[in-house]
N, C-alpha and C positions, 0 to 999 in steps of 0.2 A: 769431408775429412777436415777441411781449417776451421769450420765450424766446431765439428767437436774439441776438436784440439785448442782453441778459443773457451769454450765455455769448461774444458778440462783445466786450463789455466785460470778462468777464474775461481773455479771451485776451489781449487787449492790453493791459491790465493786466499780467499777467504776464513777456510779450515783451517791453514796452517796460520796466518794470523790471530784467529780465536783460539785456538789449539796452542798456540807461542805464549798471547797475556798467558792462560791460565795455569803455564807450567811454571810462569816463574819466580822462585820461591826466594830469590830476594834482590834487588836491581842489581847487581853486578852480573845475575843471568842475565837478563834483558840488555844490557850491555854490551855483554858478549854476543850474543843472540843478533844485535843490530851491528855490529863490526862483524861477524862471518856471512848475515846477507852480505854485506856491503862489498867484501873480498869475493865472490861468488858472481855478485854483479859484475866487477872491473876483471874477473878472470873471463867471464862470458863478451864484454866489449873489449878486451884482449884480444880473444879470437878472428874477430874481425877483422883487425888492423891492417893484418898482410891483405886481405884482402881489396883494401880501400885503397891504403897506398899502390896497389897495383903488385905488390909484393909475390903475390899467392895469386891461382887464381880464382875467379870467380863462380861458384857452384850455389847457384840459386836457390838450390834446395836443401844445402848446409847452414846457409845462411838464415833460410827461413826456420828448421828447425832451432838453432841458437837463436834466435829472434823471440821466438815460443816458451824459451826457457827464460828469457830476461824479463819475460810479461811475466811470468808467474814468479820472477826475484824482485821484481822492480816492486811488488805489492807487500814485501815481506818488512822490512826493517823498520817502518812506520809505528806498528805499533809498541815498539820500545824507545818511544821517543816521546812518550806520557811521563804527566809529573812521578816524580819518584826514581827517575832513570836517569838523571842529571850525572855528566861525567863523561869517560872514556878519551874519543878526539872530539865530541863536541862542545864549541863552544859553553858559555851560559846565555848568548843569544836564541840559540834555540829555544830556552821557556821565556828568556823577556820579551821578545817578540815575534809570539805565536805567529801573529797575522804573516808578518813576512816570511816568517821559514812556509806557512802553511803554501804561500804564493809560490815558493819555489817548489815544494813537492807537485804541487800541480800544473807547476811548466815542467819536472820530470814527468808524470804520468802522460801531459801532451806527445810529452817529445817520443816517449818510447810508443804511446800509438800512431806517431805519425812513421815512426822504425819500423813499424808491425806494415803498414800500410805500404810503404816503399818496398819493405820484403815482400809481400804476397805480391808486387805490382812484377819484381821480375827484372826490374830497370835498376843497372848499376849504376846508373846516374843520380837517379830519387835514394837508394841506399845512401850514396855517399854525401848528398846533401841535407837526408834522415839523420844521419851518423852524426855528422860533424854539429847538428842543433842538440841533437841527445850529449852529445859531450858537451858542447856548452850550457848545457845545461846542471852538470854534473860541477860541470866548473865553476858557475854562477852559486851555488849553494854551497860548493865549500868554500869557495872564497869567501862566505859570509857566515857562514855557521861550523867550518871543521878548523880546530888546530891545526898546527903545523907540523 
């Protein structure tokens, strides 16, 4: 079952990427399109929260499904982040230095499969110290590439 639900995540992942470029019929979609991932993403590590701070409690298998769903958001907002799409909250770091933003999208891809890894593992201890790098990770990128 996490297999499938794994390679159903990345499918659409993929699809909905390819399927996102070619709908959009002028950058102020693809704009929009990478600020509602992005709202999507922070409502799904929302959910979370109570859980890590001790808040809520911990349901292993709530978690792993929201977990599942951040795999297949965390893939989405990327590709509206091609030349042509300059605007919205991002900086104009994001196109002067490719290299760097590229370096942070892929300590977020790190971080949320090491969230993915910690969730199937079961261990609210590996969750919350998953968590807490996916958020800095979050935080490392916009402090360098999001407006205020």
């Amino acid at each position: 079952m996490k297999k499938q639900i794994t390679v159903l995540a990345l499918a659409c992942t993929t699809f909905f990427s390819a399927a996102a470029n070619a709908q959009f019929a002028k950058p102020e979609d693809g704009i929009e399109y990478r600020q509602a991932a992005k709202v999507l993403l922070a409502s799904h590590f929302g959910r979370m929260v109570p859980v890590i701070k001790g808040e809520a409690p911990y349901d292993a298998e709530a978690i792993k499904e929201n977990v599942a769903i951040l795999n297949t958001l965390a893939g989405l907002p990327w590709v509206a982040f091609g030349p042509g799409f300059e605007g919205g909250d991002a900086k104009p770091e994001v196109w002067s230095d490719a290299k760097g933003f590229e370096e942070k999208r892929e300590n977020f891809k790190v971080a949320i499969q090491n969230l993915s890894a910690a969730a199937n593992s079961s261990d609210l201890n590996k969750l919350k110290a998953a968590f807490g790098k996916a958020g800095q990770s979050c935080k490392s990128c916009h402090d360098s590439y999001r407006k205020d």
